[in-house]
Legacy VTK file of the C-alpha trace (Angstrom):
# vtk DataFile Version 3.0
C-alpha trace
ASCII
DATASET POLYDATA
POINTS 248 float
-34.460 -24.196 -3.035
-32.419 -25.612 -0.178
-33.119 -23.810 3.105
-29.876 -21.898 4.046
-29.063 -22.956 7.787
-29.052 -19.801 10.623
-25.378 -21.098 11.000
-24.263 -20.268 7.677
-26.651 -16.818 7.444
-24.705 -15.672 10.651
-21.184 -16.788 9.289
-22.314 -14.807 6.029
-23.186 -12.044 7.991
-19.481 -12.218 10.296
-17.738 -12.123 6.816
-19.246 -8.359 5.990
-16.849 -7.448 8.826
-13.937 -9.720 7.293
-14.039 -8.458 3.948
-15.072 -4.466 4.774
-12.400 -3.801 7.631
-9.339 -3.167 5.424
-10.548 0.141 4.551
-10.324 0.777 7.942
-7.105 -0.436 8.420
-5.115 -0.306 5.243
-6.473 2.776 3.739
-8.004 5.321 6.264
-4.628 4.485 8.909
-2.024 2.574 8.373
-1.022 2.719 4.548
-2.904 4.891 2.320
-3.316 7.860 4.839
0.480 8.008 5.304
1.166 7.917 1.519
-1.270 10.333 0.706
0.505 12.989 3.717
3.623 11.833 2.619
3.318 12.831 -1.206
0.875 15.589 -0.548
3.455 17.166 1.815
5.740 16.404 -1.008
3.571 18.063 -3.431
3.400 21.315 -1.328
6.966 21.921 -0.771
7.020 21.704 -4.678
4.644 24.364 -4.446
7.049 26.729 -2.456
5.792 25.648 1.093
8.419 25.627 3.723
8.621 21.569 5.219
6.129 22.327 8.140
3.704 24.273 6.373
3.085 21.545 3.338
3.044 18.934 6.260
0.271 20.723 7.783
-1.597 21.536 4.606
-1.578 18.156 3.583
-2.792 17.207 6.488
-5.587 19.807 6.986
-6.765 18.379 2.970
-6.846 14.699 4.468
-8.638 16.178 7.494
-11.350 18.162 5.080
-11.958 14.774 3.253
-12.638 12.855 6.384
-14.827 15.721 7.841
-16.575 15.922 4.405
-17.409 12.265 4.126
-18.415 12.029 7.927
-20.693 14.858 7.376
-22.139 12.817 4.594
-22.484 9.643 6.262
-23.633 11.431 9.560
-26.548 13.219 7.641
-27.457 10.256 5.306
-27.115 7.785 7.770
-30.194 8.370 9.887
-32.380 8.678 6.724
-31.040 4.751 5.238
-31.401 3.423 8.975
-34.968 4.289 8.568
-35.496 3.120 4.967
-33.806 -0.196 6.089
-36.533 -0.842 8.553
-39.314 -0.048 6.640
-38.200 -1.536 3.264
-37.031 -4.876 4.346
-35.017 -5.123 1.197
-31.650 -4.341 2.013
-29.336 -7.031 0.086
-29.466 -4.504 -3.042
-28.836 -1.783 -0.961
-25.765 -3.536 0.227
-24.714 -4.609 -3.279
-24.979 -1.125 -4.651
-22.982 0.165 -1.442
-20.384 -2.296 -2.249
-20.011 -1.617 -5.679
-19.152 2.223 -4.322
-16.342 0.972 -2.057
-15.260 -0.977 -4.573
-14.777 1.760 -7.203
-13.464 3.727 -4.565
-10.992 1.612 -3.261
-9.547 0.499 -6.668
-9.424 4.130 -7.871
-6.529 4.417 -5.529
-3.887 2.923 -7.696
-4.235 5.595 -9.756
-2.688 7.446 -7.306
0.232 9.721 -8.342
3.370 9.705 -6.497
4.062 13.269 -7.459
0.479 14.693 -6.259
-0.781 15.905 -9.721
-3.939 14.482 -8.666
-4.083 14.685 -4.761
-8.148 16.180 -5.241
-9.299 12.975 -7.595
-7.411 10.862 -4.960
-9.530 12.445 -2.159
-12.398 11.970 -3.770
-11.927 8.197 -4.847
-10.963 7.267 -1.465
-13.829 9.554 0.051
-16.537 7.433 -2.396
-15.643 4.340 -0.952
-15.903 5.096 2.401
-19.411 6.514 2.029
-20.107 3.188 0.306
-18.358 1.009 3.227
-20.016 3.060 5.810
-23.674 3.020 4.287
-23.342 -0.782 3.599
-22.603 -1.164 7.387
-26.362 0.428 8.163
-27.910 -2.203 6.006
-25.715 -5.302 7.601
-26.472 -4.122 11.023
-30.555 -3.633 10.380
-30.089 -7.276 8.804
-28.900 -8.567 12.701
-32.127 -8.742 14.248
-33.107 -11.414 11.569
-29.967 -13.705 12.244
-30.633 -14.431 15.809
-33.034 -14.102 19.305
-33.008 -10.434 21.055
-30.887 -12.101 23.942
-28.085 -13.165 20.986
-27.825 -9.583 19.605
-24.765 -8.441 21.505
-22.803 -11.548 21.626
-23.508 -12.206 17.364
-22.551 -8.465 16.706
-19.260 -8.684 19.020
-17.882 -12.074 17.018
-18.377 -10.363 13.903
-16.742 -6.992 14.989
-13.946 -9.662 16.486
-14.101 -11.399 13.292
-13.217 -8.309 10.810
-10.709 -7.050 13.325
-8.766 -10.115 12.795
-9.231 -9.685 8.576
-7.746 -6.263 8.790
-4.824 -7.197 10.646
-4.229 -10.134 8.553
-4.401 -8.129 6.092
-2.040 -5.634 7.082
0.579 -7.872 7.601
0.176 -9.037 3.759
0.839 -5.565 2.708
3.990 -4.843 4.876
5.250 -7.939 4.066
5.023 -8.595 0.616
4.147 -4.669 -0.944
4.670 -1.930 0.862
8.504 -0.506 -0.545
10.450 1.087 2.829
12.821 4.300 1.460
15.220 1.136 0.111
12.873 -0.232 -2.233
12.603 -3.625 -0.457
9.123 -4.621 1.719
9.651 -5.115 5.691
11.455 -8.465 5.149
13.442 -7.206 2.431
11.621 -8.836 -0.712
10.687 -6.779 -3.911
7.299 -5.869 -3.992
5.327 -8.655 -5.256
4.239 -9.553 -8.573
6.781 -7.075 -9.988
5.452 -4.257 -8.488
7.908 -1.022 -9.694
9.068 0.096 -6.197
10.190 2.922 -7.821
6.751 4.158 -8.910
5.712 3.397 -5.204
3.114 0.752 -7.271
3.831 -1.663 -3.956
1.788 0.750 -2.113
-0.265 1.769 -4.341
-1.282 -1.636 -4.544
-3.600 -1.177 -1.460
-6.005 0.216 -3.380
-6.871 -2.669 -5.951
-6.254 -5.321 -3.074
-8.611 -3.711 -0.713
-10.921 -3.991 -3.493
-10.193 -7.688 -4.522
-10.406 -8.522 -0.813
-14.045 -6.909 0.048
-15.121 -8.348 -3.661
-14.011 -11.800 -2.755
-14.902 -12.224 1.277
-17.940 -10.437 0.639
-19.240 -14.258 -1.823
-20.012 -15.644 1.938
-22.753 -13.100 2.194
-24.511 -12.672 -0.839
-24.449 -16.808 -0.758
-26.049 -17.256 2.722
-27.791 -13.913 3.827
-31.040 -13.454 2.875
-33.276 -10.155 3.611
-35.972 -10.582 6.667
-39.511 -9.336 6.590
-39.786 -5.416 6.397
-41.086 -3.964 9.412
-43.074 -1.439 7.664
-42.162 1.095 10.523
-39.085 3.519 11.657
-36.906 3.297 14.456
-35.134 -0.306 14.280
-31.680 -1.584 14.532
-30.542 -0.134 10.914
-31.553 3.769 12.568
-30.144 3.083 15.647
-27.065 1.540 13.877
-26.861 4.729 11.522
-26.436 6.558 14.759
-24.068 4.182 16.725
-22.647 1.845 13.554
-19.695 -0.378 14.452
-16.044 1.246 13.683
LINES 1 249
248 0 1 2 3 4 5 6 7 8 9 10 11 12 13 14 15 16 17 18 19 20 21 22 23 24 25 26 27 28 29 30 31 32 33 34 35 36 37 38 39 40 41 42 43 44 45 46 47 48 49 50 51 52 53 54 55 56 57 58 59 60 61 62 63 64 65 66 67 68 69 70 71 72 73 74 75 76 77 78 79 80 81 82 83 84 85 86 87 88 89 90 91 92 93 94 95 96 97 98 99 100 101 102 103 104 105 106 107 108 109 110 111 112 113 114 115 116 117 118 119 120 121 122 123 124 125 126 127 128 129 130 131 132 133 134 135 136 137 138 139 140 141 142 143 144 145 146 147 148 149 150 151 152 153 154 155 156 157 158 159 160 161 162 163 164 165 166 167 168 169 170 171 172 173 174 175 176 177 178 179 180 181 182 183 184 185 186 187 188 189 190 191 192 193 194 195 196 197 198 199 200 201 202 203 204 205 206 207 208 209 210 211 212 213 214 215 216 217 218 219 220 221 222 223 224 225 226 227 228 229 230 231 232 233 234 235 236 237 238 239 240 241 242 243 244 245 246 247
């Protein structure tokens, strides 16, 4: 088998970032988590809640999810980190992790615009963050591998750099060519794409399934290039003290 260079292992590694940071950005702020306030509030005032009041209780439900899955990747977290270290294999781990976000993430275009299912939302969305985050333990145990002690910083900085610049690429793909403004039309005044029923709000709830498609196809540069280093057969490397301090 032809020996994978540490150039393309470390450009492998950079792409985890690329292809995981639009759950960051498209779903948990600037797309998802408005349209799920926005019909949840919607929802609420169906309900009999005066305008503030279903603001605030959808926002205290989006709240409870994020606390719920935090708690869950707080807790867990620690526990991985250490199985990272001592089990060396953490490719699978990372596959299986993946496959959670994207289940999760795809889920979302399910979502319905007139909150009959605000709970199975929640919990869609909440299962593929636990999978991003958990992945993100395994990819940061797998740094020490890449590159020298004195590279550590510098390698984990171009790949945080790296995904930044994914999720706000892929922002702008959303606004521009999905998302439906109150008129119907995207941000430059184009139907949604692919004949996307702005009237179902399918534009938007397009992030899900392109989140997914995203991750699925940026994450190929990894599972190509990385391979898993040598277990260490004891507790207390990178993937715990990632587990603790992960990158956002």
């Amino acid at each position: 088998m032809q020996e994978i260079s540490t150039r393309k292992r470390i450009w492998g590694w950079y792409f985890f970032d690329w292809a995981s940071q639009p759950y960051h950005t498209l779903l948990v702020t600037f797309v998802f988590g408005p349209f799920f306030a926005a019909v949840a509030a919607d929802f609420f005032m169906g309900q009999g809640l005066a305008d503030e009041a279903a603001k605030a209780q959808a926002q205290t439900i989006w709240s409870l999810c994020l606390t719920v899955t935090g708690l869950i990747i707080g807790f867990g977290g620690p526990l991985l980190g250490a199985l990272a270290d001592i089990s060396g294999r953490r490719t699978r781990w990372v596959l299986g992790f993946s496959i959670m976000y994207v289940i999760g993430a795809g889920g979302l275009w399910f979502m319905d615009p007139e909150g009959s299912n605000l709970w199975w939302m929640l919990g869609s969305f909440g299962f593929g963050f636990i999978g991003a985050e958990f992945a993100l333990i395994f990819i940061n145990s797998q740094l020490p591998s890449l590159c020298g002690k004195d590279d550590v910083g510098k390698i984990s900085g171009s790949g945080f750099a790296f995904g930044y610049l994914g999720g706000v690429i892929s922002l702008f793909i959303l606004l521009l060519l999905f998302v439906e403004q109150s008129n119907g039309k995207t941000l430059i005044g184009l139907d949604p794409a692919f004949g996307l029923d702005a009237a179902a709000r399918e534009g938007t709830r397009a992030v899900g399934p392109i989140t997914a498609i995203w991750f699925a196809v940026f994450m190929i540069p990894y599972f190509l290039w990385v391979r898993d280093g040598k277990s260490t057969g004891q507790k207390g490397g990178v993937g715990t003290q990632s587990s603790w301090w992960c990158n956002p």
